[in-house]
N, C-alpha and C positions, 0 to 999 in steps of 0.2 A: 504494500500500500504506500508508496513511493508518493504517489501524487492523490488528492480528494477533491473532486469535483472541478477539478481545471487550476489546481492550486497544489504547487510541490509540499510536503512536506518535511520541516525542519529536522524533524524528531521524532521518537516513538510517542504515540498518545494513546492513553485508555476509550474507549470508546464513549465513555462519558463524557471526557473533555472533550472530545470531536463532534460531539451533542452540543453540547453549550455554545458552540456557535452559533450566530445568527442564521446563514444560508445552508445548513445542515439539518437532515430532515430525518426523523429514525427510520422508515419505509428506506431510504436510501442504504444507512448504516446496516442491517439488515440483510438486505441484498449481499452485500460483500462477504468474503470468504473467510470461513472461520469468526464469523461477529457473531454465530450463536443463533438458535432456531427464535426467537422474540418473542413477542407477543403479539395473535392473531387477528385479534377484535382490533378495527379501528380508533374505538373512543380508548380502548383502554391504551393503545399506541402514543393515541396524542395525549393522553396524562402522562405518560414517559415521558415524553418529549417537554411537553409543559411542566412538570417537574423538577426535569432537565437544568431546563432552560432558565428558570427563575429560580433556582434554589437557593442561590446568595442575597438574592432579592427578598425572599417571603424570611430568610433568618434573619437579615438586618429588620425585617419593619417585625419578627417576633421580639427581638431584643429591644426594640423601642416602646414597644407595646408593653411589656415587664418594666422598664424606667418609669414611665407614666404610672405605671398603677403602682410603684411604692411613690411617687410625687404624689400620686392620688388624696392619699391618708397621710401625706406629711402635717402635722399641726401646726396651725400656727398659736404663738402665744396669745393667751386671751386682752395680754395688756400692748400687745404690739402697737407703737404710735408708727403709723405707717407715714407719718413726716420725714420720718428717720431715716426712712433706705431712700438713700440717694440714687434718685433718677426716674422714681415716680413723679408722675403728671398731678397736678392739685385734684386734676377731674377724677382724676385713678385714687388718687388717697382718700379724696373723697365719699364716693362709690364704697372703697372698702371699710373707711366710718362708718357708715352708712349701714351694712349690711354684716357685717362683724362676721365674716367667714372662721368656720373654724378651722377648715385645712387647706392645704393648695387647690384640690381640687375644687372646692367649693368657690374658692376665689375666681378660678377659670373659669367657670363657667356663668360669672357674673357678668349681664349686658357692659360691653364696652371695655371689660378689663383687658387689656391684649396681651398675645403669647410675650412679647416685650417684657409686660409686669411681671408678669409670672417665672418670668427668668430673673428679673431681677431682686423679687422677695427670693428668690429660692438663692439667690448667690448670700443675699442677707443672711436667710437661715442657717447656709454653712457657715458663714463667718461666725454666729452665734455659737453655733454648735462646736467650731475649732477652739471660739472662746470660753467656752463652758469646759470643754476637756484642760484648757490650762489652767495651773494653780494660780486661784486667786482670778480666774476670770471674769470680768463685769458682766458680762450676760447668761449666770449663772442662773435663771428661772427662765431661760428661752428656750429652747427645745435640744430637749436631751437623746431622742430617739423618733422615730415615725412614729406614731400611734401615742405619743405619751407627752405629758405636759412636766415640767420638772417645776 
């Protein structure tokens, strides 16, 4: 297998990785000699393929999806002056007076508050939380863990 589809190849590859190309089709992989008797049904062909083909894709947006839902239940403290974290908007600080969210997620999903804020409370939160782990830290009632108020 010297050349695939009008294109020399560099090096040995698995058949897998010669999937994950764009212009690679399994029907085609299949064909070739010694690639293994496949699979027969079409639909289940093309979930091979679509499998394939996005696998790196569906694990990056799994592992994003995992971050969010611990930001989800991150707490905020109940006495947080949200004046405080630099680089909220008044409208933003506001809003969050306003409505006294008790954890990130709640905050998110407040009209108006943008993914912006919610990055920036949450850089807040670490720096709290770096702060609480050191002796003698000043924001030693901010948030000690997800789920917990200290």
């Amino acid at each position: 297998m010297l050349q695939l589809f009008g294109q020399p190849l560099e090096r040995d590859y698995t058949l897998e990785e010669l999937l994950r190309r764009p212009s690679v089709r399994y029907r085609d992989l299949m064909a070739l000699a010694n690639s293994g008797p496949g699979v027969a049904e079409d639909q289940a062909a093309e979930q091979v393929e679509i499998q394939t083909k996005y696998h790196g894709y569906i694990e990056r947006q799994r592992e994003e999806v995992e971050r969010q839902e611990h930001f989800e239940t991150l707490r905020l403290p109940a006495d947080l002056d949200y004046r405080s974290v630099r680089g909220l908007s008044i409208e933003v600080q506001h809003k969050l007076d306003k409505h006294k969210p008790e954890t990130l997620g709640q905050a998110a999903r407040i009209s108006g508050i943008t993914p912006a804020a919610i990055s920036l409370l949450l850089v807040y939160l670490k720096r709290g939380i770096k702060a609480t782990a050191e002796p003698g830290g000043r924001h030693g009632s901010q948030v000690h863990a997800a789920g917990n108020r200290g």
